[in-house]
C-alpha positions in Angstrom: 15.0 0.0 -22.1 16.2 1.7 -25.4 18.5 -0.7 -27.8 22.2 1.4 -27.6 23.0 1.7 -31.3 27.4 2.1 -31.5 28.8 4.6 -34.3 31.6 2.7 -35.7 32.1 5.8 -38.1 36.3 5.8 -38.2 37.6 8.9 -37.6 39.4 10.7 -40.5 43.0 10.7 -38.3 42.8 7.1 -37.9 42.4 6.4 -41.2 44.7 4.7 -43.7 45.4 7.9 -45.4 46.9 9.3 -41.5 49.4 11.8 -42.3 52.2 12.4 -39.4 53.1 15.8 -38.1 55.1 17.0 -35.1 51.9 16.3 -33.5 50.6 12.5 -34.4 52.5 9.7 -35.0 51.1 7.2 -38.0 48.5 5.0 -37.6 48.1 2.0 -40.4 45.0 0.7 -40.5 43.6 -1.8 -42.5 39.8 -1.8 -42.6 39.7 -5.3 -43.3 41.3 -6.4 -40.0 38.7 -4.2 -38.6 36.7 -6.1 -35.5 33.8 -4.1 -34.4 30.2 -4.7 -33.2 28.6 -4.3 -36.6 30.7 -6.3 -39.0 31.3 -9.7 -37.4 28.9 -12.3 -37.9 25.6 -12.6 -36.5 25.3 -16.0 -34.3 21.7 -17.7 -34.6 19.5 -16.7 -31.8 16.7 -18.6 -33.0 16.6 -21.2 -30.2 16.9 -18.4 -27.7 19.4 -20.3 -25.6 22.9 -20.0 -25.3 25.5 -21.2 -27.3 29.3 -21.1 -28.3 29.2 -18.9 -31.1 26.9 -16.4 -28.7 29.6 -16.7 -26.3 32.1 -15.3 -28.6 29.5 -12.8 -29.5 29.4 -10.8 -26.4 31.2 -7.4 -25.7 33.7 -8.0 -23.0 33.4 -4.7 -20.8 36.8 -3.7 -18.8 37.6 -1.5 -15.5 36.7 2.5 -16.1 38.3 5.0 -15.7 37.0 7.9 -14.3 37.5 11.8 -15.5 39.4 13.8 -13.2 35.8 16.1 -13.2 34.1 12.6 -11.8 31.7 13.2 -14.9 32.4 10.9 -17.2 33.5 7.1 -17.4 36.7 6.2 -20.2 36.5 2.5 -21.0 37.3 -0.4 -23.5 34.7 -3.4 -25.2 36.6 -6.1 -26.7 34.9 -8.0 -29.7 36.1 -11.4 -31.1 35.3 -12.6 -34.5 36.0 -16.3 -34.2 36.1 -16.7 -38.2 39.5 -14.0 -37.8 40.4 -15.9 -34.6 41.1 -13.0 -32.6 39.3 -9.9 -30.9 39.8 -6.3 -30.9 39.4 -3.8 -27.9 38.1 0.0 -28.9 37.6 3.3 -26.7 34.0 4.3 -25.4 32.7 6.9 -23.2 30.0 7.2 -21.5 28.4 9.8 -18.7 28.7 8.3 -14.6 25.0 9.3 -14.9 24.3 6.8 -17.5 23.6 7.2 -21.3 24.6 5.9 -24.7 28.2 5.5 -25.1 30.5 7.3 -27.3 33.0 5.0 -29.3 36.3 7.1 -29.7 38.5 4.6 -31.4 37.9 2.6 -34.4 41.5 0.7 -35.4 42.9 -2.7 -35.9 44.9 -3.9 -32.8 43.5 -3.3 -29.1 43.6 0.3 -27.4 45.1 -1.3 -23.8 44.5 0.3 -20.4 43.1 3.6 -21.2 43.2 6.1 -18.8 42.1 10.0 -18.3 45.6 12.4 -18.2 45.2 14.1 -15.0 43.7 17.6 -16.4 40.9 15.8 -18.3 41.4 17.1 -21.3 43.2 13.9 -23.2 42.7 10.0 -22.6 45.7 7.8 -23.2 46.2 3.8 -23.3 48.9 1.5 -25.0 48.8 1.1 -28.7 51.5 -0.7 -31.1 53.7 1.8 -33.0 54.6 1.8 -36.6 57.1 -1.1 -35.4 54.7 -3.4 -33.7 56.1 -2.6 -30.0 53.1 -1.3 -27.1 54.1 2.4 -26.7 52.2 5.0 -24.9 49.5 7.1 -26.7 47.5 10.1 -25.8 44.5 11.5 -28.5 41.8 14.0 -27.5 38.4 12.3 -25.2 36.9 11.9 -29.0 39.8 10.1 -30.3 41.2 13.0 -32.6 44.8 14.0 -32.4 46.4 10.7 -31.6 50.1 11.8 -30.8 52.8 8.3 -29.4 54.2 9.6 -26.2 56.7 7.4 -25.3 59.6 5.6 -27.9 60.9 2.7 -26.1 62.9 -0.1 -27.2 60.8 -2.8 -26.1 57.2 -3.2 -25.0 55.5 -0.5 -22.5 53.7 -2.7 -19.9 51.5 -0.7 -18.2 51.6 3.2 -17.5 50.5 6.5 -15.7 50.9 10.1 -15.0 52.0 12.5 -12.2 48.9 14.1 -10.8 50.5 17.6 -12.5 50.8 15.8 -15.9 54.2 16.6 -16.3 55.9 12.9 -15.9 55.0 9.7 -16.6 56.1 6.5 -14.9 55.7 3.0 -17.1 56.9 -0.2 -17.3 58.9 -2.3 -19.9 61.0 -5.5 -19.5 65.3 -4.9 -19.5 67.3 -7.5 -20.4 69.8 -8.5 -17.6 70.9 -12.3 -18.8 72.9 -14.0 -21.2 71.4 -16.1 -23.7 72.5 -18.7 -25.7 72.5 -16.3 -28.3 74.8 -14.1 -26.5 77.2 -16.7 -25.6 77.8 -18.0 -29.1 77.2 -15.2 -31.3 78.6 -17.1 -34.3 75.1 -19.2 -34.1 72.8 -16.7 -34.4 70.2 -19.0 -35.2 70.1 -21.2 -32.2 67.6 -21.2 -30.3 68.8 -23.0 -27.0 68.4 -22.2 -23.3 70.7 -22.4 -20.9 69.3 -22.3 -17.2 71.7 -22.1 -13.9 69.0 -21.6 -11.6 64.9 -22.0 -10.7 62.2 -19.7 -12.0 63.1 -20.7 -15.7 59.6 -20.4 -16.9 56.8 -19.1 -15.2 52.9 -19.7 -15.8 53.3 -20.0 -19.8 56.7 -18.2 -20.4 60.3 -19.4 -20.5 62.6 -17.1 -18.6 64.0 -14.7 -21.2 66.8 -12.9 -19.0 64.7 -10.1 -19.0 63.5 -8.5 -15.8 60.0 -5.8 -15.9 61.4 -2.2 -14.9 60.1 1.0 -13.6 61.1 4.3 -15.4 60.4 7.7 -14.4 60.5 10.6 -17.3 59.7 14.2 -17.9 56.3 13.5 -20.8 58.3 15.5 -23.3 61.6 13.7 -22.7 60.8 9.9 -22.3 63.7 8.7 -24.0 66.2 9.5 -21.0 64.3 8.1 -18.3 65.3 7.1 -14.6 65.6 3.5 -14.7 64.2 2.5 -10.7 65.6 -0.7 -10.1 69.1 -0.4 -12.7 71.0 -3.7 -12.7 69.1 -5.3 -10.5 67.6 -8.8 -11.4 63.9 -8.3 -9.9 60.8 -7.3 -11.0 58.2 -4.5 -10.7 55.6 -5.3 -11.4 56.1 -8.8 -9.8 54.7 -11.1 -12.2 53.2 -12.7 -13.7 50.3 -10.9 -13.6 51.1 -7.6 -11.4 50.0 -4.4 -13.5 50.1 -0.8 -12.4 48.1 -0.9 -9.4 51.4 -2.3 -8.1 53.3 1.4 -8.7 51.6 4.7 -7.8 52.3 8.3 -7.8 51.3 10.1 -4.5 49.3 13.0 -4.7 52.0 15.9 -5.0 54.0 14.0 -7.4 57.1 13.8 -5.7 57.1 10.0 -4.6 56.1 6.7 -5.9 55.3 3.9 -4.0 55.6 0.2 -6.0 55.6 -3.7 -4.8 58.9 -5.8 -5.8 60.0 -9.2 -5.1 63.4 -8.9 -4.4 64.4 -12.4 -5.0 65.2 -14.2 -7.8 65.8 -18.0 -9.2 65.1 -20.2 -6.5 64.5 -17.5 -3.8 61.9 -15.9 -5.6 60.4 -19.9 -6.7 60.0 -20.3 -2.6 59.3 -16.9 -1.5 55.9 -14.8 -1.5 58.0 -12.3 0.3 57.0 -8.9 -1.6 56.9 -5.6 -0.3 56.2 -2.0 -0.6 58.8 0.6 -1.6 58.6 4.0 -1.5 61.1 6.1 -4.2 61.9 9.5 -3.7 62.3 11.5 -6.8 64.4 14.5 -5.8 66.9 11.9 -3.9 66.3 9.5 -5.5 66.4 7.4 -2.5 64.4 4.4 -1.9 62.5 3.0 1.2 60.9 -0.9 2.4 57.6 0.4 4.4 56.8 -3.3 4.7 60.2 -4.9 5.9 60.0 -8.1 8.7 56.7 -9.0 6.9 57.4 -12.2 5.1 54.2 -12.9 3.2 52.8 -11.1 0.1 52.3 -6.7 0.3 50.7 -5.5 -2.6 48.5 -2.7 -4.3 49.5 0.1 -2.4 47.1 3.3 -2.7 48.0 6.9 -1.6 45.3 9.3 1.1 43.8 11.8 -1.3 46.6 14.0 1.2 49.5 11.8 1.0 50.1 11.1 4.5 48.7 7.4 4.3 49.4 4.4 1.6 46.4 1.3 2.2 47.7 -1.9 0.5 46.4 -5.1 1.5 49.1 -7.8 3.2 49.2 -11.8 3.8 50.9 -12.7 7.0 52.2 -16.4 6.7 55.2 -16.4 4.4 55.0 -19.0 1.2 50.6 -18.9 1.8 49.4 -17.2 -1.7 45.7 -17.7 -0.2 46.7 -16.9 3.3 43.8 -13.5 4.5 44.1 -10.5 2.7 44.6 -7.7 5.2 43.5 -3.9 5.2 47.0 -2.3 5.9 47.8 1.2 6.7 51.0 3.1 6.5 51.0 6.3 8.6 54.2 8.2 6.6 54.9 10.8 8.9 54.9 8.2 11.8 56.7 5.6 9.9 54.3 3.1 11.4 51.6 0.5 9.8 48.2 0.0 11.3 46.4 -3.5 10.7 42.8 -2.2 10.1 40.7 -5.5 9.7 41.9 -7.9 12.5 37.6 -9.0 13.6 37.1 -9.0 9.3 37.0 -12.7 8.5 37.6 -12.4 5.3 39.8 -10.7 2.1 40.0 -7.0 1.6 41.5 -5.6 -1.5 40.7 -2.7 -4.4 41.4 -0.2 -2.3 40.0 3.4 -2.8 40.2 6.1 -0.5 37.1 8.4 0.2 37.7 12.1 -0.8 38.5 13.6 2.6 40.8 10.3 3.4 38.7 9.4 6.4 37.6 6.4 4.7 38.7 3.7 2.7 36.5 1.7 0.4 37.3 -1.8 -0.6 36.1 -5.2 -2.2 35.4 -8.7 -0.5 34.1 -11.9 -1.2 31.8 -13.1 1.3 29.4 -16.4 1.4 30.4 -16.8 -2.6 29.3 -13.0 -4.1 31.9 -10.0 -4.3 30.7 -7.4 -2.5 31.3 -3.7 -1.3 32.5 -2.1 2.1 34.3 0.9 3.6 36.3 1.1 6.8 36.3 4.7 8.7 39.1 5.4 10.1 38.2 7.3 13.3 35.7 4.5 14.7 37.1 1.5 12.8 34.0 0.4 11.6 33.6 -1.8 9.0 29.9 -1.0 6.3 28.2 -3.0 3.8 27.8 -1.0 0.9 25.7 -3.5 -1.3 24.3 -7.1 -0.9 23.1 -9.6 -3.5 23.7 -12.1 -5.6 26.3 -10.6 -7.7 30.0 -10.1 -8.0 32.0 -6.4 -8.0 35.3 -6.8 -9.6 36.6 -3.1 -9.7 36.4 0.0 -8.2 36.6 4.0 -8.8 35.7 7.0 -7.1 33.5 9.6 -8.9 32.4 12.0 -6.6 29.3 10.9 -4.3 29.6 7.3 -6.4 31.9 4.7 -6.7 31.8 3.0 -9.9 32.7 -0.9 -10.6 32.5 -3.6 -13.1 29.7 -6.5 -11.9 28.7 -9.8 -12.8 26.7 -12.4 -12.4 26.1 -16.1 -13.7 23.8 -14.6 -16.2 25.3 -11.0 -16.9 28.7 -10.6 -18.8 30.8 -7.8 -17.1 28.8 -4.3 -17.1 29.1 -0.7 -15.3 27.5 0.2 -12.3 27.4 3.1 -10.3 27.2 2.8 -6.2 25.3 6.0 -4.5 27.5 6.4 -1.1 24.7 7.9 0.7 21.7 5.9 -0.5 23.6 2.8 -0.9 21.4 2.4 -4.3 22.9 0.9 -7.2 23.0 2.1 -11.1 23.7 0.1 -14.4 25.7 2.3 -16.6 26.4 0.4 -19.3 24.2 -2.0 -21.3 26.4 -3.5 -24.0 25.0 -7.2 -24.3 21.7 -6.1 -23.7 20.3 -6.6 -27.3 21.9 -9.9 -27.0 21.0 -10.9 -23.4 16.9 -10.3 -24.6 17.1 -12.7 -27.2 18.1 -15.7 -25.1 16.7 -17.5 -22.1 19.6 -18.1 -19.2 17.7 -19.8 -17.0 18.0 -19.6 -13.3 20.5 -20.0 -10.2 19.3 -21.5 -6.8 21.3 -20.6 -3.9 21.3 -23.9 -1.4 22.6 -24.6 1.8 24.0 -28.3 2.6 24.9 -30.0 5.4 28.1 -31.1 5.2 29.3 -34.6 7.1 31.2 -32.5 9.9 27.6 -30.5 10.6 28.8 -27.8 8.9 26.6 -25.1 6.1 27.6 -25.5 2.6 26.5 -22.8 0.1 25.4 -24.5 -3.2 24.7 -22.8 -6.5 22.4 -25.0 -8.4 22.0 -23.3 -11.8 18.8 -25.2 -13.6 18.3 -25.2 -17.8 16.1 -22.9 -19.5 12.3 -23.5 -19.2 13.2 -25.7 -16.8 10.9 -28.5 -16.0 10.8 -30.0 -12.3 8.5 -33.1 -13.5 11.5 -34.0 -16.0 14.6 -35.7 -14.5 17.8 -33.9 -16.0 21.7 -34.7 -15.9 23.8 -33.1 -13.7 27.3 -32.1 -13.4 29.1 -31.7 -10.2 31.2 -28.5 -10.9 34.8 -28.6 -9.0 36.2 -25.2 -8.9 40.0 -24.7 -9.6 42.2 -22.2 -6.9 42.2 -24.5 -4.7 41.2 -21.2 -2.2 39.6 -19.6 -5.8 35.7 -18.4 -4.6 32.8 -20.4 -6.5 31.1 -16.7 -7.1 28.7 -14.9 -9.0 31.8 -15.3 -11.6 31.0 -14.8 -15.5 33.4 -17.2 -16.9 34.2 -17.4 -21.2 35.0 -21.3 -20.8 33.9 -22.6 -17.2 30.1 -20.9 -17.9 27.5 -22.2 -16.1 25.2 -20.8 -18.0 26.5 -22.7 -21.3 26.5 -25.4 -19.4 22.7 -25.5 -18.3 21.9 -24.4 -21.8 22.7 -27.7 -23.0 19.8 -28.9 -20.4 22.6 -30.2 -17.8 21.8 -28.9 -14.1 24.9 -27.7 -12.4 26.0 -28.4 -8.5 29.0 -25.8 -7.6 29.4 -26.4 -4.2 31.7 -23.8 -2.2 33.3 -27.1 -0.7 36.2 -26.4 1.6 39.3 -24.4 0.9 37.3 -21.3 -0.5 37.6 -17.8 1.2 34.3 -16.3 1.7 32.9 -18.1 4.6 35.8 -17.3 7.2 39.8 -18.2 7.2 39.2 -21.3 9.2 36.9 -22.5 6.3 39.5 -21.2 3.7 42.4 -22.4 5.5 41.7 -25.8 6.0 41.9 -27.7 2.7 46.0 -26.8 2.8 48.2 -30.6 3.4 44.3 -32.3 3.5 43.6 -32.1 -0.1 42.2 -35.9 0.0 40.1 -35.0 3.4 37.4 -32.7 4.4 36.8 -31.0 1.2 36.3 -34.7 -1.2 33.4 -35.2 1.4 32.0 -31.6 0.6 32.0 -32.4 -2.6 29.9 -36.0 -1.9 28.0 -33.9 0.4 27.0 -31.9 -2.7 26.1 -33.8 -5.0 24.6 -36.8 -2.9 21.9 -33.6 -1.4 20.9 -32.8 -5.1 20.9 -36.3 -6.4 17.5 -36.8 -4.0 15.4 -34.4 -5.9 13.3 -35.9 -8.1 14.4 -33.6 -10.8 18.0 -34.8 -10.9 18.8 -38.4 -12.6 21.4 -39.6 -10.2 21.9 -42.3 -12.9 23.1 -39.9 -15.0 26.0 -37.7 -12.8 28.9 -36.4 -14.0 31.9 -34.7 -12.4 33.9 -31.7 -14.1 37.0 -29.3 -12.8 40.1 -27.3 -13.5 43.4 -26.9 -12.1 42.7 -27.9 -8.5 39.1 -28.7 -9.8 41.0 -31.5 -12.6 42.8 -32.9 -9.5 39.6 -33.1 -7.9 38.2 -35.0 -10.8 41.0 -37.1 -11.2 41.0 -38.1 -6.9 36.7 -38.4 -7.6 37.9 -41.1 -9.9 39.3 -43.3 -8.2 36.7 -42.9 -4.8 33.4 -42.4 -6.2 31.4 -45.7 -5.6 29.5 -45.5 -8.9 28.4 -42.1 -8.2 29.7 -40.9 -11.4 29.4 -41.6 -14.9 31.8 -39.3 -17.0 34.9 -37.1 -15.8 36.5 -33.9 -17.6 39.6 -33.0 -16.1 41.7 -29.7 -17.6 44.7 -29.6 -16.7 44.8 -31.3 -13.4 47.5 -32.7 -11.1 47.8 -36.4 -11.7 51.1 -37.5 -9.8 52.6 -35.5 -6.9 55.9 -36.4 -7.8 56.0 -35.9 -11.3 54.2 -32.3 -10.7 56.3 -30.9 -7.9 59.8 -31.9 -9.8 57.9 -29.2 -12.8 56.0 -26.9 -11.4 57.8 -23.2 -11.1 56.1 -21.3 -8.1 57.8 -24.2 -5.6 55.9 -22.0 -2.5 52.4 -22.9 -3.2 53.8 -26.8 -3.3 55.7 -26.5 -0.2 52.7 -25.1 1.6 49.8 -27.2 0.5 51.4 -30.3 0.2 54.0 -29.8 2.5 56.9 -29.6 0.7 59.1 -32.1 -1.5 58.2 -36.1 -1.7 61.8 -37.1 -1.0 61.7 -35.8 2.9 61.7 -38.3 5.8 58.9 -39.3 6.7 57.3 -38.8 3.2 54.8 -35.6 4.0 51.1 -36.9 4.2 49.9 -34.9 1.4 51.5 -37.4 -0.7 49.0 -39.8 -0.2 46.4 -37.9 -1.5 47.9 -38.0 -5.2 45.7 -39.4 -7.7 47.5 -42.0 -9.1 47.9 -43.9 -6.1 44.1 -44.8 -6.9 43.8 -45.5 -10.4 43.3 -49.2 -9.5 39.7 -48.2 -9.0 39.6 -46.4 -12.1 36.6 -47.4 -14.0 34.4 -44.1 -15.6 34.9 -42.8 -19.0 37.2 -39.8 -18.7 38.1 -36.8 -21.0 41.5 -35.3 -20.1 42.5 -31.7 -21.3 45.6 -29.5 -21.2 47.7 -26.8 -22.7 51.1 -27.2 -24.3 52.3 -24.1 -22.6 51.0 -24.6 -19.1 53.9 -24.3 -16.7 52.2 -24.3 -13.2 50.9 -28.0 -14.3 52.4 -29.2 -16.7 50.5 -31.4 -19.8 52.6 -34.2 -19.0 49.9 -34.8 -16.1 47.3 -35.0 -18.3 49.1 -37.4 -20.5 49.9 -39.5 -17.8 46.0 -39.6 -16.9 45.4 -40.5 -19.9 47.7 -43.2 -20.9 46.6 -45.2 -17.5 42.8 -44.5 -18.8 43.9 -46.3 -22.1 46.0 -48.8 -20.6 43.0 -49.6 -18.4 40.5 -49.8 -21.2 38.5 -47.1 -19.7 36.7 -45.3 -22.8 39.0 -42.2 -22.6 39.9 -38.9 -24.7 42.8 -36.7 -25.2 41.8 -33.4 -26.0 45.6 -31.2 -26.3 46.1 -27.5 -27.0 49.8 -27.1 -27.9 49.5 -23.6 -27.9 47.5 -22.6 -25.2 48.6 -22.7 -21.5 46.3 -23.1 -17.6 43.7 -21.2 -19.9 42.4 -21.4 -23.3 41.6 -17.9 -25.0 42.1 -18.4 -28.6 38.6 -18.0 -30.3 38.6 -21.1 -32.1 40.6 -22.8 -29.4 37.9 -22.3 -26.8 35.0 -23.0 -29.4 36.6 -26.3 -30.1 37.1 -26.8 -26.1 33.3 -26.0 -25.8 32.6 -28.8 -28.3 34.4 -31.1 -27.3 33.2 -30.9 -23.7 30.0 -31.4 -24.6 30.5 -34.3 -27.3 32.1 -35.9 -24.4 29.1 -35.1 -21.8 26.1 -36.3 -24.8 28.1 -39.3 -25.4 28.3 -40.7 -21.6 25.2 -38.8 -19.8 22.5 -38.4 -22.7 22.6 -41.6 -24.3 
């Protein structure tokens, strides 16, 4: 395989001499700000294992697009330069038959969900304006003639086009509430909020009184666009993370069919009610095609003909994990069909086959992502691939569908699926140069035996040059979710592979509560997070700790979200298993945590709803600090200042018992970071200090 050499040659429009017509908008660019392949610096590979700074080194590939034609793939690679603390997304193309990639941008700030315009001859994607705000841009496939579309007054969200070309439909948040500001304009500098009602932050924002809109608008005239959902206090996209595959054109143009919440403040804090609306352009006139279904309807997708929308549907109102189901809306019939009712498992990233008597989706199943179609006229389901691998997007180009995959040891990269052959493609192969000059070392797939006689699937991912006559420390890995898959995942902080590079082994048991292995087995960790899924866990790591290459002297337990309250409950009923804990940003007290959380549904249906009920629900008993009395492991505790679904004052309270306790303990605290950690040097320092932590307990 040939070493892909980039062009980062910046084209003369995007220069810092751009000069604006009726044609193309100004540019700035400042080369110094500049964050491309070539200029950052060069990690040291010499111990050809992996390591923070190589990490931070990799190209992070997105989703494709593919060219109306089906020829050729439109995508973005995101480099960091940790010394800058921050990363830059550019444009490349590259043919669906494979080849060296084409970079078509070269500028300062990211180029943001770049699309093909429907007649394949422009790309577009967000980029700021001369005033800072995300507007719509289009430029040529090579990146020449750069011309802003849209001129909105606040941040364009997400995008597309009308399958003629002629209108575009976007996104933007519309200010609906008074603020403080508003209230008492003669203190302007105040910076107060005043809350009447739930929802008041969300995830890692405080509301704002703004609400995300739909608008509809001829290309040429986006400044006096239709406004879908005027006045009202809801949102489309529902956050916080809904994008555009929550809005859709269908294929004449004449209709758009887009998911909304409509709920808000406390409703929408105990509601997963969403559901799918279909707007008519010429009346204007708006439709629920998913109305007495109480749980979540999402991601609709339009028949290549327009009589059918696929979306996938939860059935159990308040369950965010509850089964994704293949839906299908029949619009002439005005009926819905449920597709997948003898599929035990999730169906989503729809895409319909090109004569619409298919429909291709994604699904994780026994802990890798894989591919599948349903046909319509038999109502068979097909496996498209199989492996050890994840698929995390989909497109149809032609005879091929084309998706992002990963794997423990393989960053996010392009492949191409053949639909007859079933054979599989890599497209892209931008960390290959990297990827050759270190040693990842391997992943074992194991099946345990749980204590109820049940299969557990175990990844057991071993240190490079690993050495089975040498006994090793070993980290029991305690996945976050709680119903989040333990996959062939390629994660920039929990990385398995960074993990065994620092010559730990790594147990990441798919305990309980994940979906991939059937809805009873996802199902049943909800109001029994102290039961069946702690044992899994002992199960786990008690299977490993008997090979002769594990020291089970030297055990430590580590975890997220869900996988820091899993730490946290280890703690206090591990029998000397254990000798260091890392919990990020766990729960610690179920009181404390369901009086701040925001999204009040997931708390009322995994832990069975507030602690102040009569009786007091069981779930309660399972809360951590009920068992600190048998606290007695050193502990690291991490969280994020702007972490809203768990708040940080769970980790302090972890802490402060660990230190009232004497228990060797440590604080690590982001105050600007939130359930994640994605600033460069944020992360770096994160990567550290988890290891510090691990040397100090386990290695010495």
């Amino acid at each position: 395989m040939k070493k892909i050499i980039f062009s980062i040659a910046i084209l003369a429009i995007m220069s810092t001499s751009c000069k604006k017509n009726e044609n193309q908008a100004t540019v700035e660019v400042d080369d110094s700000e500049l964050i491309t392949k070539d200029n950052r610096p060069v990690p040291d590979f010499s111990k050809g294992i992996l390591t923070e700074e190589i990490l931070w080194y990799f190209g992070r590939v997105s989703a494709p697009s593919v060219s109306p034609d089906g020829k050729t793939l439109l995508y973005s690679v995101k480099y960091f330069d940790y010394r800058k603390n921050k990363g830059n997304a550019e444009l490349y193309t590259v043919p669906v038959a494979g080849g060296t990639p084409t970079q078509v941008s070269s500028t300062p700030d990211d180029e943001l969900q770049p699309i093909w315009l429907p007649d394949g001859k422009k790309i577009a994607f967000l980029y700021p304006d001369k005033d800072g705000l995300l507007q719509v841009f289009e430029a040529n496939p090579n990146g020449s003639m750069r011309r802003q579309v849209t001129h909105a007054p606040s941040d364009v969200n997400g995008f597309s086009f009308s399958p003629d070309g002629k209108n575009i439909l976007f996104t933007r948040n519309v200010k609906l509430d008074t603020t403080a500001i508003d209230r008492y304009p003669d203190l302007p500098k105040n910076t107060a909020k005043i809350y009447d009602d739930l929802m008041y932050r969300h995830w890692d924002a405080w509301a704002d009184g703004t609400y995300a809109h739909l608008f509809i608008a001829p290309v040429n005239d986006t400044e006096n666009a239709v406004e879908l959902l005027k006045g009202e206090r809801f949102h489309s996209p529902v956050p916080s993370s809904g994008g555009m595959e929550e809005a859709v054109w269908s294929p004449d143009g004449k209709k758009i069919a887009y998911c909304c919440k409509r709920a808000t403040g406390k409703d929408f804090a105990l509601s997963t009610n969403t559901d799918i609306f279909i707007y008519d352009l010429a009346s204007q006139q708006t439709i629920n095609i998913t109305e007495g279904n109480q749980g979540y309807d999402m991601d609709p997708v339009w028949s290549p003909d327009g009589s059918k929308i696929a979306w996938w549907s939860m059935e159990t109102p308040g369950f965010e994990s509850d089964k994704k189901r293949l839906m299908i809306y029949d619009v002439k019939k005005d009926s819905s069909d449920y597709c997948t009712p003898d599929f035990d498992y999730n169906a989503e990233s729809f895409v319909w086959s090109d004569k619409g008597d298919k429909v291709y989706f994604l699904s994780c199943v026994e802990a890798t992502y894989q591919v599948y179609s349903f046909d319509l006229a038999s109502r068979a389901i097909d496996t498209l691939t199989c492996g050890d691998h994840d698929y995390n997007s989909l497109a149809l180009a032609g005879n091929k569908l084309i998706a992002t995959m990963t794997r423990h040891d393989l960053p996010a990269e392009i492949f191409s699926i053949d639909l007859e052959t079933k054979q599989t493609k890599q497209i892209t192969f931008t960390n290959k140069d990297i990827l050759d000059k270190i040693d990842m070392g391997k992943t074992e797939k194991r099946w345990v035996k749980t204590t109820d006689g049940k299969d557990m699937l175990v990844w057991v991912i071993l240190p490079p040059k690993f050495d089975p006559n040498k006994k090793y420390p070993t980290l029991l890995y305690c996945e976050g979710g709680p119903q989040s898959p333990v996959s062939q995942f390629f994660s920039y902080r929990w990385c398995f592979k960074m993990m065994s590079a620092h010559d730990y082994i790594v147990v990441a048991p798919n305990r309980r509560g994940l979906p991939g292995f059937g809805q009873e087995w996802n199902d049943q960790i909800s109001r029994d997070y102290g039961g069946q899924n702690m044992k899994d866990y002992f199960s786990a790591i008690d299977a490993l700790a008997k090979e002769p290459y594990v020291d089970e002297n030297r055990l430590g337990a580590v975890g997220a979200s869900y996988g820091g309250y899993s730490v946290y409950w280890l703690a206090g009923h591990h029998e000397k298993r254990f000798k260091a804990f890392i919990a990020h940003c766990g729960m610690f007290n179920f009181e404390s945590w369901y009086g701040t959380t925001e999204e009040l549904f997931f708390a009322n249906h995994d832990i069975e709803g507030p602690y102040w009920e009569k009786p007091t629900p069981k779930s309660y008993s399972f809360s951590p600090n009920k068992f600190v009395g048998n606290w007695d492991t050193p502990i690291l505790v991490i969280h994020g200042g702007n972490d809203f679904r768990i708040p940080y004052t769970e980790g302090m309270q972890a802490f402060d018992i660990a230190q009232m306790k004497g228990i060797p303990s440590r604080f690590l605290y982001f105050p600007d970071e939130t359930h994640f950690v994605v600033k460069p040097q944020n992360a770096m320092v994160w990567q550290r200090e988890f290891f510090r932590f691990l040397d100090e307990y386990l290695k010495k």
